[in-house]
VOBA-1610 file (N, C-alpha, C; in pm, whole numbers, padded with zeros to 5 digits, always signed):
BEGIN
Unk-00428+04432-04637Unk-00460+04544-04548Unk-00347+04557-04445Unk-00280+04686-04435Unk-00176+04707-04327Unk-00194+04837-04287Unk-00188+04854-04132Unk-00152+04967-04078Unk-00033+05027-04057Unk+00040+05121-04088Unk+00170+05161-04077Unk+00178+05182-03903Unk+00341+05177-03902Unk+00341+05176-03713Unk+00318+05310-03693Unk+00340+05435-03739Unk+00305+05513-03739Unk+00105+05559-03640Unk+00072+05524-03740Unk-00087+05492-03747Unk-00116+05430-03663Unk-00016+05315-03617Unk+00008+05248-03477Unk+00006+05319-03329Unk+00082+05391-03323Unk+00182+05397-03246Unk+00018+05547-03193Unk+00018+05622-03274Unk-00099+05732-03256Unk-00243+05649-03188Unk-00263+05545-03218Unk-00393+05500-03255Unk-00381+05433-03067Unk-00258+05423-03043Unk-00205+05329-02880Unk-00199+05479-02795Unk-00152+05603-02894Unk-00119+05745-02761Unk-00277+05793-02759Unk-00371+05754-02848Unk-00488+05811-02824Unk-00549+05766-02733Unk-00532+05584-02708Unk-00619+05548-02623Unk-00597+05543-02503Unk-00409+05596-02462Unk-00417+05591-02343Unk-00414+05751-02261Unk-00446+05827-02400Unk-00443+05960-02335Unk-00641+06010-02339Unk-00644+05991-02413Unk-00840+05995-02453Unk-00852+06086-02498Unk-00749+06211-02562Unk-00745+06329-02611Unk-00679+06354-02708Unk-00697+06423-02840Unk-00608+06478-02903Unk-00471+06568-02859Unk-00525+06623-02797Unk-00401+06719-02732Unk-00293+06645-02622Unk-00340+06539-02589Unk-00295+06444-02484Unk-00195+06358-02550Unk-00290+06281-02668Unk-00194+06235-02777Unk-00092+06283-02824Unk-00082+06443-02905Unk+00025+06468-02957Unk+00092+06511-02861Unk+00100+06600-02756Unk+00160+06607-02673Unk+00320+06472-02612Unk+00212+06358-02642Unk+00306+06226-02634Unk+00393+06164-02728Unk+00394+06247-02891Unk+00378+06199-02986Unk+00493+06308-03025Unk+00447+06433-02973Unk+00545+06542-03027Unk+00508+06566-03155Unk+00375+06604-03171Unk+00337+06597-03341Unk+00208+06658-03288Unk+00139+06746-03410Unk+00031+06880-03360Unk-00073+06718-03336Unk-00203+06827-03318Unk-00310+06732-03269Unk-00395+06723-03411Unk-00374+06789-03513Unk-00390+06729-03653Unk-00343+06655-03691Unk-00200+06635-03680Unk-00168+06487-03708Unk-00251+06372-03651Unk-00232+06362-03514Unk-00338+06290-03481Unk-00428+06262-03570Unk-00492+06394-03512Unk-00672+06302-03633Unk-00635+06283-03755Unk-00503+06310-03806Unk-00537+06269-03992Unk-00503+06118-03988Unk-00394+06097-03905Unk-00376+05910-03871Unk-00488+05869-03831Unk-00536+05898-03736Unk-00652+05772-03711Unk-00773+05806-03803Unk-00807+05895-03871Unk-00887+05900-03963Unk-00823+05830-04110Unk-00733+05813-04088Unk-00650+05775-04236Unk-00665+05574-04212Unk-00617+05532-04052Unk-00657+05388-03978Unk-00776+05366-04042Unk-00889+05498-03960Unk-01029+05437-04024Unk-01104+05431-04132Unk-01003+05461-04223Unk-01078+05469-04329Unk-01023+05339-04391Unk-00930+05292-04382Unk-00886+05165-04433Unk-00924+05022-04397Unk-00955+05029-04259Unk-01044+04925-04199Unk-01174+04949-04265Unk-01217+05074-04259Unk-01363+05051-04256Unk-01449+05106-04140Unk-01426+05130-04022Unk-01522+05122-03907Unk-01439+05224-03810Unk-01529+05283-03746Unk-01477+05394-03649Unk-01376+05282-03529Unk-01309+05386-03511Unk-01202+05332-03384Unk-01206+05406-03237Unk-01282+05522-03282Unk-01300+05593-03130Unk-01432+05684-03165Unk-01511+05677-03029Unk-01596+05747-03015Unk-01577+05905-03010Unk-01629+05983-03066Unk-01593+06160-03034Unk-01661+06197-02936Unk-01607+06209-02836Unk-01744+06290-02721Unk-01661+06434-02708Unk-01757+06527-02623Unk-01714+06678-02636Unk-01537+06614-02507Unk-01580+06549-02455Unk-01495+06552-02311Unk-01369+06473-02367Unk-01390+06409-02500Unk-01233+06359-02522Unk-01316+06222-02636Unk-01186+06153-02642Unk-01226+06011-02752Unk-01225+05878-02720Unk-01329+05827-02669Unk-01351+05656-02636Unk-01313+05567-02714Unk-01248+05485-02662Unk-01191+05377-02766Unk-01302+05279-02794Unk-01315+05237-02952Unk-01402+05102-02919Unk-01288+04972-02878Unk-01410+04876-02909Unk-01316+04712-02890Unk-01177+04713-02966Unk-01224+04768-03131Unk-01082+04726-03227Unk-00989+04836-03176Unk-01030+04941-03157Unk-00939+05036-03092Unk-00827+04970-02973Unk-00873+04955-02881Unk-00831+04894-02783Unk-00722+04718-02825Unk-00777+04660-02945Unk-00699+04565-02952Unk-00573+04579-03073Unk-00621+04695-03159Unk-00470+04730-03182Unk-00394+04807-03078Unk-00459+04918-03002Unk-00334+04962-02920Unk-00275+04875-02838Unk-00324+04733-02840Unk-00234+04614-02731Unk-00174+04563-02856Unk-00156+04525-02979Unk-00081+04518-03048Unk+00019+04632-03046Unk+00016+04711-03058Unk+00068+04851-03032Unk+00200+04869-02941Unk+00109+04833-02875Unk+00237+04805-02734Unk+00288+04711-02701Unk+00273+04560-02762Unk+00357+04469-02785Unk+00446+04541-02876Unk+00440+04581-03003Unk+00532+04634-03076Unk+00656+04706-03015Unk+00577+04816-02940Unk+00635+04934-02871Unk+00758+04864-02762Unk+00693+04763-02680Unk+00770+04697-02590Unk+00945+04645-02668Unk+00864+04558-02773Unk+00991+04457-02877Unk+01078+04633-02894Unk+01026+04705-02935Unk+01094+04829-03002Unk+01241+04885-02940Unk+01186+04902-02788Unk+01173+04991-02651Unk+01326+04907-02612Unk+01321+04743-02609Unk+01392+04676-02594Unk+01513+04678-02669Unk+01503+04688-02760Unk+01576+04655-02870Unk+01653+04775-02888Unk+01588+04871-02856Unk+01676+05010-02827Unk+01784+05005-02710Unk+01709+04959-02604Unk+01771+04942-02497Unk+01898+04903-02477Unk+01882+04799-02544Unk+02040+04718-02575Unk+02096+04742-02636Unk+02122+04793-02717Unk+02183+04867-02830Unk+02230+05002-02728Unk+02157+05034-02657Unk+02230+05210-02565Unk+02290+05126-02447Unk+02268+05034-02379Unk+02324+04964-02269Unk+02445+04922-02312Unk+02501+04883-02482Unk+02602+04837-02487Unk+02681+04964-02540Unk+02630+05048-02576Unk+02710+05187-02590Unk+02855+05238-02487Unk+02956+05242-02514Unk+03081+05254-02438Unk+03119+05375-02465Unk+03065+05472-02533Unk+03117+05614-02565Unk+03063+05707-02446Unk+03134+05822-02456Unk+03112+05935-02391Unk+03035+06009-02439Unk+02941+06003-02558Unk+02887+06093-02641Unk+02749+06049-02669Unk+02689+06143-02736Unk+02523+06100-02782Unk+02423+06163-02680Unk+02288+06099-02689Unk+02183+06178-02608Unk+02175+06053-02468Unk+02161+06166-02368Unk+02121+06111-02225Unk+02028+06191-02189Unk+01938+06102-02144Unk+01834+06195-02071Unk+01775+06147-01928Unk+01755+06240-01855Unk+01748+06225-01706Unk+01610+06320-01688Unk+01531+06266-01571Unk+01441+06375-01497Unk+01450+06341-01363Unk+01422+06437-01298Unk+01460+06522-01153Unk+01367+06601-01131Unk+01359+06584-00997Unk+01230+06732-00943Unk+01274+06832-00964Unk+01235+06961-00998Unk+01288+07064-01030Unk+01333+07137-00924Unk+01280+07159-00769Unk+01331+07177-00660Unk+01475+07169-00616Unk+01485+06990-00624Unk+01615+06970-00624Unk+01740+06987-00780Unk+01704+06996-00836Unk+01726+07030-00960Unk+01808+07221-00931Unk+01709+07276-00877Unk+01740+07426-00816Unk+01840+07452-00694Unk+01799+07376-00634Unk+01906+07392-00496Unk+02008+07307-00503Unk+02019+07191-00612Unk+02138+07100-00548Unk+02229+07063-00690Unk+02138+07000-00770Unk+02138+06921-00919Unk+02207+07021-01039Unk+02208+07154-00998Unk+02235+07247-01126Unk+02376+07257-01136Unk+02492+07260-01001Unk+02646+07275-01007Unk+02692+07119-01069Unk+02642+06995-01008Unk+02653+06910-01073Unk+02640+06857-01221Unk+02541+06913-01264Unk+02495+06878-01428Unk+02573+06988-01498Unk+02638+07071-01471Unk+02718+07201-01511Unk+02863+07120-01536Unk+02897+07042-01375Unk+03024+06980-01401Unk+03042+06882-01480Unk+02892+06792-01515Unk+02940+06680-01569Unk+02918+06717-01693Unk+02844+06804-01767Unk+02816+06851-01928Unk+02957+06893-01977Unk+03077+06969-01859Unk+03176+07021-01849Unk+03284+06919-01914Unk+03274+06790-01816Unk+03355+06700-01829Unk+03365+06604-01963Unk+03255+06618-01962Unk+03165+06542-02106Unk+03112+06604-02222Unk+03162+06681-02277Unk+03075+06774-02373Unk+03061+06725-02494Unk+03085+06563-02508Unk+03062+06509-02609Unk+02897+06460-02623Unk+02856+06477-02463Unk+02698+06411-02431Unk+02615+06510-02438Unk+02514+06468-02498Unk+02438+06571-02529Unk+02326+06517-02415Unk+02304+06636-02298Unk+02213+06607-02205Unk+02106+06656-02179Unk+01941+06591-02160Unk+01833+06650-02179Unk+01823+06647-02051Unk+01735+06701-01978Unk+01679+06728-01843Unk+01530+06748-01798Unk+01467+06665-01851Unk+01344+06646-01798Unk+01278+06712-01656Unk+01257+06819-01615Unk+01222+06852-01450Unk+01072+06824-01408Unk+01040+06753-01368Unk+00913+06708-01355Unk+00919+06614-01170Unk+00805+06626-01158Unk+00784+06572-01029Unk+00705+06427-01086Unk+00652+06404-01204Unk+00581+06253-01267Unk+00685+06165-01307Unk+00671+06041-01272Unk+00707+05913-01289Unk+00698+05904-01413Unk+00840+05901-01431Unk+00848+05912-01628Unk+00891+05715-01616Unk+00873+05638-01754Unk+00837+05562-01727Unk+00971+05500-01814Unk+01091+05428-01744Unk+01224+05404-01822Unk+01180+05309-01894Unk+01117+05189-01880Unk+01078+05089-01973Unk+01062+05127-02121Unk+00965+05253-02132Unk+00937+05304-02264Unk+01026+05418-02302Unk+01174+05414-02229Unk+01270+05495-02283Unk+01243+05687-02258Unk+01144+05689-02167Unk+01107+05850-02086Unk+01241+05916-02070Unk+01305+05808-02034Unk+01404+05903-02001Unk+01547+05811-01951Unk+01591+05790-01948Unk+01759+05679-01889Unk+01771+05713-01741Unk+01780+05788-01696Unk+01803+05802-01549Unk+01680+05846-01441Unk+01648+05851-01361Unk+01559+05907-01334Unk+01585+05940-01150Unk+01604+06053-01079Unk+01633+06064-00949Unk+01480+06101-00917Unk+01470+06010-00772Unk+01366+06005-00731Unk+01360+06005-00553Unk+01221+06087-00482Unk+01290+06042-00341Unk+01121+06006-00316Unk+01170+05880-00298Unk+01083+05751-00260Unk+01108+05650-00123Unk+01036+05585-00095Unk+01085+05474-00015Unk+01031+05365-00045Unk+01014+05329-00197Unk+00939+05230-00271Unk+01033+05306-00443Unk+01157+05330-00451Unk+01187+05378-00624Unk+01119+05250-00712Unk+01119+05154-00695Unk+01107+05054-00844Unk+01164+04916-00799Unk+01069+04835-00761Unk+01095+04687-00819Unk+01186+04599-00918Unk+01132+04717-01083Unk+01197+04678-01175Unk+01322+04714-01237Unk+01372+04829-01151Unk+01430+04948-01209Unk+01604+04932-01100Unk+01662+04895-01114Unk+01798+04908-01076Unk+01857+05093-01029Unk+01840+05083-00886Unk+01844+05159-00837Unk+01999+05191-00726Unk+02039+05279-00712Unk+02157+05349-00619Unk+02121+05415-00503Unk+02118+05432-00426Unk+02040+05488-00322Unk+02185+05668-00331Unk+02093+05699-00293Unk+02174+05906-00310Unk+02219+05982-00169Unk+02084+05941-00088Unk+02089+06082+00031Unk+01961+05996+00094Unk+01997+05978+00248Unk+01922+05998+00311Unk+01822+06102+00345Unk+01730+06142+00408Unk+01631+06268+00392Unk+01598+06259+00537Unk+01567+06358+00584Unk+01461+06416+00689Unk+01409+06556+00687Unk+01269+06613+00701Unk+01249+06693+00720Unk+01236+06782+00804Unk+01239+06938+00803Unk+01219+07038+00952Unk+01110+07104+00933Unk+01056+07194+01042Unk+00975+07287+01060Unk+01000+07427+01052Unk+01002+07491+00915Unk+01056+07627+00924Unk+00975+07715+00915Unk+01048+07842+00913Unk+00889+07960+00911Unk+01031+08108+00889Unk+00911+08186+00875Unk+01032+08325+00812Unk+01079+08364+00922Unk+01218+08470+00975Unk+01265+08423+01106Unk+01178+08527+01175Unk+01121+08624+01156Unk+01038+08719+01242Unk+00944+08592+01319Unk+00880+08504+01236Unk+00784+08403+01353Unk+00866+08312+01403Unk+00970+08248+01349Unk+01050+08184+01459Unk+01101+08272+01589Unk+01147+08372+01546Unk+01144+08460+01701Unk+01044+08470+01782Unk+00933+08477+01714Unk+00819+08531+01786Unk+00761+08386+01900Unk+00780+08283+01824Unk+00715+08139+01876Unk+00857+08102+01919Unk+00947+08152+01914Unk+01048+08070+02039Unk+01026+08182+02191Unk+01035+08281+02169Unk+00991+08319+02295Unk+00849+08320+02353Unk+00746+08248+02263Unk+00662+08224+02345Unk+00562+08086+02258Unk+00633+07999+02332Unk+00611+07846+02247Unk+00422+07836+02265Unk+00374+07878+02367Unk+00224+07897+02404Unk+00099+07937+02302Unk+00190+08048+02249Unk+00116+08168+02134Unk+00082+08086+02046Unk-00014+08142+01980Unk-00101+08080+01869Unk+00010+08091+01725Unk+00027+07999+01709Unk+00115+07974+01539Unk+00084+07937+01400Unk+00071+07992+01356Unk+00019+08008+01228Unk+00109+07912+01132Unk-00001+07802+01030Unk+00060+07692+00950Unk+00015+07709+00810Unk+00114+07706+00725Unk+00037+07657+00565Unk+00078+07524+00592Unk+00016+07451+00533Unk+00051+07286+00506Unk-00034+07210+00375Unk+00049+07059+00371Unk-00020+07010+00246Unk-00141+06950+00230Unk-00178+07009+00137Unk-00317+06964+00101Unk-00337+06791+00094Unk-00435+06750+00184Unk-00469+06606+00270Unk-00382+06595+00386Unk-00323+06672+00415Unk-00281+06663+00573Unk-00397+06780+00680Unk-00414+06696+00759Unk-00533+06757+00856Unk-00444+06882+00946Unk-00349+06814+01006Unk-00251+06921+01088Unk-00122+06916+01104Unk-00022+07014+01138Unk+00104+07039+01137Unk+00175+06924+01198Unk+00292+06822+01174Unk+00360+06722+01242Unk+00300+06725+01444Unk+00266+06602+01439Unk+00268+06582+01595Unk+00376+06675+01673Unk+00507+06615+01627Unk+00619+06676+01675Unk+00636+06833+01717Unk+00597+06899+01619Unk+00591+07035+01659Unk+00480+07052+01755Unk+00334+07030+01763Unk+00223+07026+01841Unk+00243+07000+01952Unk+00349+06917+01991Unk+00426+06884+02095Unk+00507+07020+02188Unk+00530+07112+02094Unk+00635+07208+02151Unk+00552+07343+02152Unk+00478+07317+02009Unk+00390+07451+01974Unk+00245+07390+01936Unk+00158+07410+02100Unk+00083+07319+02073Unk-00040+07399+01998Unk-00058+07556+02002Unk-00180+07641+01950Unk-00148+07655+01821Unk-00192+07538+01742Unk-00138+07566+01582Unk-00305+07654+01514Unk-00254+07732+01400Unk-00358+07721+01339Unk-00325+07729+01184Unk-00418+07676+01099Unk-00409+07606+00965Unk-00444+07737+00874Unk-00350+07816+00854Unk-00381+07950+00711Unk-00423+07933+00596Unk-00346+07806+00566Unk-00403+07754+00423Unk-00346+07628+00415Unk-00423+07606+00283Unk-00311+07442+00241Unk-00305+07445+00094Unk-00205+07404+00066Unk-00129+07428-00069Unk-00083+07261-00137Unk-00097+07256-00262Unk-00071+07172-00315Unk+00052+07128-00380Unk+00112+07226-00359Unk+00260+07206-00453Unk+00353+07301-00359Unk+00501+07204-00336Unk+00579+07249-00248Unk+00625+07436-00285Unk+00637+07459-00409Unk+00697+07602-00444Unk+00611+07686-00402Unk+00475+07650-00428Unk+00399+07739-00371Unk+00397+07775-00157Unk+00410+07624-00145Unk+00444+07642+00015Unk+00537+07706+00062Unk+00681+07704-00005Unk+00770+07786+00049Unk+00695+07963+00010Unk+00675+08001-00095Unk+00660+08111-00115Unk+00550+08189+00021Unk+00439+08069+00027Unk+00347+08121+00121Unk+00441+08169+00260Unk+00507+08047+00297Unk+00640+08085+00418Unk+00689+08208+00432Unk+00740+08250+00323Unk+00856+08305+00288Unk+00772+08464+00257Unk+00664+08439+00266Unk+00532+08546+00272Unk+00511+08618+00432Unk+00513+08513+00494Unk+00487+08558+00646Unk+00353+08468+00655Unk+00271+08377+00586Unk+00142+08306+00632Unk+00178+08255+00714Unk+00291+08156+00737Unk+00330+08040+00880Unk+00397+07994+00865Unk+00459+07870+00946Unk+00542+07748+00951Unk+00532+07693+00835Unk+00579+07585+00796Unk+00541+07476+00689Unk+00658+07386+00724Unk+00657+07289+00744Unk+00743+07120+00710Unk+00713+07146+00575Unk+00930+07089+00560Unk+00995+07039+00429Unk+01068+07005+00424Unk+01155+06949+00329Unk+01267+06871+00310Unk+01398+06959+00397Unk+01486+06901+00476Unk+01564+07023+00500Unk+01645+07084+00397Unk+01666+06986+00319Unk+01771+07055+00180Unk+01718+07230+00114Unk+01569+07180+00132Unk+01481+07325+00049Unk+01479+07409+00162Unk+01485+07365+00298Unk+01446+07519+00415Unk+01603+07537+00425Unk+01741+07470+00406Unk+01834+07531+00441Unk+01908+07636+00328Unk+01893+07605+00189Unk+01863+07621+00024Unk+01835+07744+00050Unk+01740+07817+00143Unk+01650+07929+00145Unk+01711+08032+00249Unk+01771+08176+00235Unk+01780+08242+00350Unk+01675+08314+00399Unk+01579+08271+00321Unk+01454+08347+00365Unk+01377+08291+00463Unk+01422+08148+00542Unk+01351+08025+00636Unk+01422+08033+00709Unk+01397+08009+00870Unk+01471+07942+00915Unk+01400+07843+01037Unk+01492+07730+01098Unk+01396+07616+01144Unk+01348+07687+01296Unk+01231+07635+01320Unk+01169+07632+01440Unk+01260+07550+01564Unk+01301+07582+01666Unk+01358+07576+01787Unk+01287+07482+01838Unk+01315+07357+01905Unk+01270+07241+01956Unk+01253+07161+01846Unk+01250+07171+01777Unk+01160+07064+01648Unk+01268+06984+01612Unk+01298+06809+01674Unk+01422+06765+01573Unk+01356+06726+01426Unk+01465+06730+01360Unk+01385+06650+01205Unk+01372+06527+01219Unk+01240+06527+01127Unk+01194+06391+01107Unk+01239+06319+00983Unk+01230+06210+00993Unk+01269+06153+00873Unk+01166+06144+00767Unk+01204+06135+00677Unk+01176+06144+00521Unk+01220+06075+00403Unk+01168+06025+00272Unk+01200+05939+00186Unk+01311+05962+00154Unk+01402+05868+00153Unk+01531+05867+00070Unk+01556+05920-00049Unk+01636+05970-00143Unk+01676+06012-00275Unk+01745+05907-00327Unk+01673+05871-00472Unk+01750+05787-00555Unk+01782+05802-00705Unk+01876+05722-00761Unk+01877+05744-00914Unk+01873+05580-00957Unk+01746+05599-01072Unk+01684+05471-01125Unk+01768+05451-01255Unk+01769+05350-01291Unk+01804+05334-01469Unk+01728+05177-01517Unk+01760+05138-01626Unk+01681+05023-01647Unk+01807+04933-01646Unk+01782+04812-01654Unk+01838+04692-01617Unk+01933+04670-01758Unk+01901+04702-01861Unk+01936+04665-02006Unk+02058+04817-02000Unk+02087+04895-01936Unk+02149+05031-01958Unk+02233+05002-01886Unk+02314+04893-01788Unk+02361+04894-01677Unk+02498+04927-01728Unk+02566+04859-01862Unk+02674+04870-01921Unk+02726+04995-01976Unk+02613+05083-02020Unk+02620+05174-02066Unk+02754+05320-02001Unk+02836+05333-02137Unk+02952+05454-02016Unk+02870+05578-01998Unk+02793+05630-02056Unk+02714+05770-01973Unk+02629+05727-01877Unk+02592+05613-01873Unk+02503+05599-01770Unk+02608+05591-01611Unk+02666+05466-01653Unk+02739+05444-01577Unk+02884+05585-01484Unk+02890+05682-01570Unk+02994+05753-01555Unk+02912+05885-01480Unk+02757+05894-01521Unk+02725+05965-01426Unk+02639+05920-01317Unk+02637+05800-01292Unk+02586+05762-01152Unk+02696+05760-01063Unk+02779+05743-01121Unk+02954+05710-01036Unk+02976+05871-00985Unk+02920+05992-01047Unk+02979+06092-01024Unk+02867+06154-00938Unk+02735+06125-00950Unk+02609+06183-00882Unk+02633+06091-00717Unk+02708+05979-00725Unk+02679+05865-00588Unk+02747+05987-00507Unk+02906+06061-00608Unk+03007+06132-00522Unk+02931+06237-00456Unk+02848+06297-00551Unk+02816+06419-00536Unk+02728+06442-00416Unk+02672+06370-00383Unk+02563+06364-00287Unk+02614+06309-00173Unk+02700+06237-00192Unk+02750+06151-00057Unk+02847+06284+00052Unk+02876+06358-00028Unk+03007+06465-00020Unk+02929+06540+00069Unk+02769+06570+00055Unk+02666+06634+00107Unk+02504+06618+00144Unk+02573+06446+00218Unk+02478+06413+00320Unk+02358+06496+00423Unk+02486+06579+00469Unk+02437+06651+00592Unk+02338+06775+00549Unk+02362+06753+00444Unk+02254+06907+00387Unk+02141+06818+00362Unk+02146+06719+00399Unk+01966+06693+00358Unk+01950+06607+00461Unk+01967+06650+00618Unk+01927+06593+00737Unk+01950+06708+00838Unk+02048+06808+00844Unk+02081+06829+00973Unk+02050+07037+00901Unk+02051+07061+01058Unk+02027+07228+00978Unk+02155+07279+01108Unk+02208+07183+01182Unk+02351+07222+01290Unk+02451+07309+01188Unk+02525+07376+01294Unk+02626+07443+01233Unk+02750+07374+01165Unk+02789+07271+01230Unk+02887+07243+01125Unk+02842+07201+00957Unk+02690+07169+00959Unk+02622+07107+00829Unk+02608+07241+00767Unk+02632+07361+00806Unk+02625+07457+00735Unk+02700+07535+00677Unk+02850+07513+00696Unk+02959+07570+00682Unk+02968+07544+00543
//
């Protein structure tokens, strides 16, 4: 009796997704495939491997102890790849990186232009996602992140310092610099109760318009006329449609980094574009702290 890794490998994306669609999604293969593997598993064992409920698929016991076989496999696999691309010395082949798409928009796009430019032997994917893609299992080789915790395990470069400002469209910055008293209108993020101390300090009649869960949507609300909003300064200076609130210094904010795994360190694409991303960012510090005039030139 043998299970193909195949049959494997599905039988480990089912249980940690609990969905067909979750599965292939991870798998890159329809959600029929799916069920014809693990129906093809269970029919060779003998005995169901997941429960069907309307809300998704429960693993039983055997379920659960091949997908930890599964991922021992996956791990030995994952590794073994690893080293094999860590000792890679060419300029060529697949690299893949993810990045917030934000910064990706305002900062990341002249850069990945120059280095595809320089390199057009590398074939480069670009993952834009704001989720913790996971380098161990090969998500992705690089990964820029702005954290103040990137990874324990993960061999990291530090990019850009960060702080954020208080901006708003400039009709209400006019309006609340000549009269810091007046009632000021805020979108902000959803689980934050109220606008930075700091501003409350200067503009103390805040009031809360909405709260939004995702930064694109916050600028747009801004950039609408709803209110103020704190953000990264890179994204309110990025924007001529913002500009910062008067009194407010920036606050600080998580650092920007680029992750890779420990086994990739040798690697020349890896290595040739961290060397060129350290430049790139260092060159333009000041755009992701200061909104002064010389940082704007």
């Amino acid at each position: 009796m043998q299970i193909n890794w195949d049959d494997m490998r599905t039988i480990l994306a089912l249980v940690r997704a609990g969905s067909l669609a979750g599965a292939a999604q991870a798998l890159s293969v329809s959600y029929t495939t799916v069920a014809r593997r693990v129906q093809r598993a269970e029919d060779m064992l003998g005995r169901p491997l997941f429960e069907r409920r309307p809300d998704g698929y429960l693993a039983t016991a055997e379920a659960e102890d091949l997908a930890a076989a599964a991922r021992r496999m996956e791990q030995a696999e994952q590794s073994a790849l690893r080293n094999l691309s860590g000792r890679d010395q060419s300029l060529s082949g697949e690299l893949v990186l993810t990045a917030p798409q934000l910064l990706i928009q305002s900062h990341l796009a002249p850069f990945l232009a120059e280095f595809c430019a320089t390199h057009p032997e590398v074939a480069l994917t670009v993952r834009a996602t704001n989720e913790v893609l996971d380098l161990t299992r090969r998500e992705a080789d690089l990964a820029i992140r702005i954290s103040k915790t990137p990874g324990d395990t993960l061999v990291g470069l530090h990019l850009a310092d960060q702080k954020t400002a208080c901006v708003a469209r400039p009709d209400l910055v006019a309006q609340a610099a000549a009269d810091p008293e007046a009632p000021l209108d805020w979108v902000i993020y959803s689980g934050y109760d109220a606008p930075p101390k700091a501003a409350l300090q200067h503009y103390p009649n805040a009031r809360i318009r909405a709260r939004f869960d995702d930064m694109t949507s916050l600028i747009a609300a801004a950039k609408a006329g709803m209110g103020a909003v704190r953000m990264p300064v890179y994204l309110g200076r990025s924007d001529p449609g913002l500009a910062p609130l008067p009194g407010i210094a920036p606050q600080d904010y998580a650092p920007i980094w680029v992750l890779s795994h420990q086994d990739l360190l040798q690697s020349a694409k890896v290595r040739h574009f961290k060397r060129g991303l350290k430049q790139f960012f260092r060159s333009r510090q000041r755009e992701f702290t200061s909104f002064d005039a010389e940082s704007t030139q």
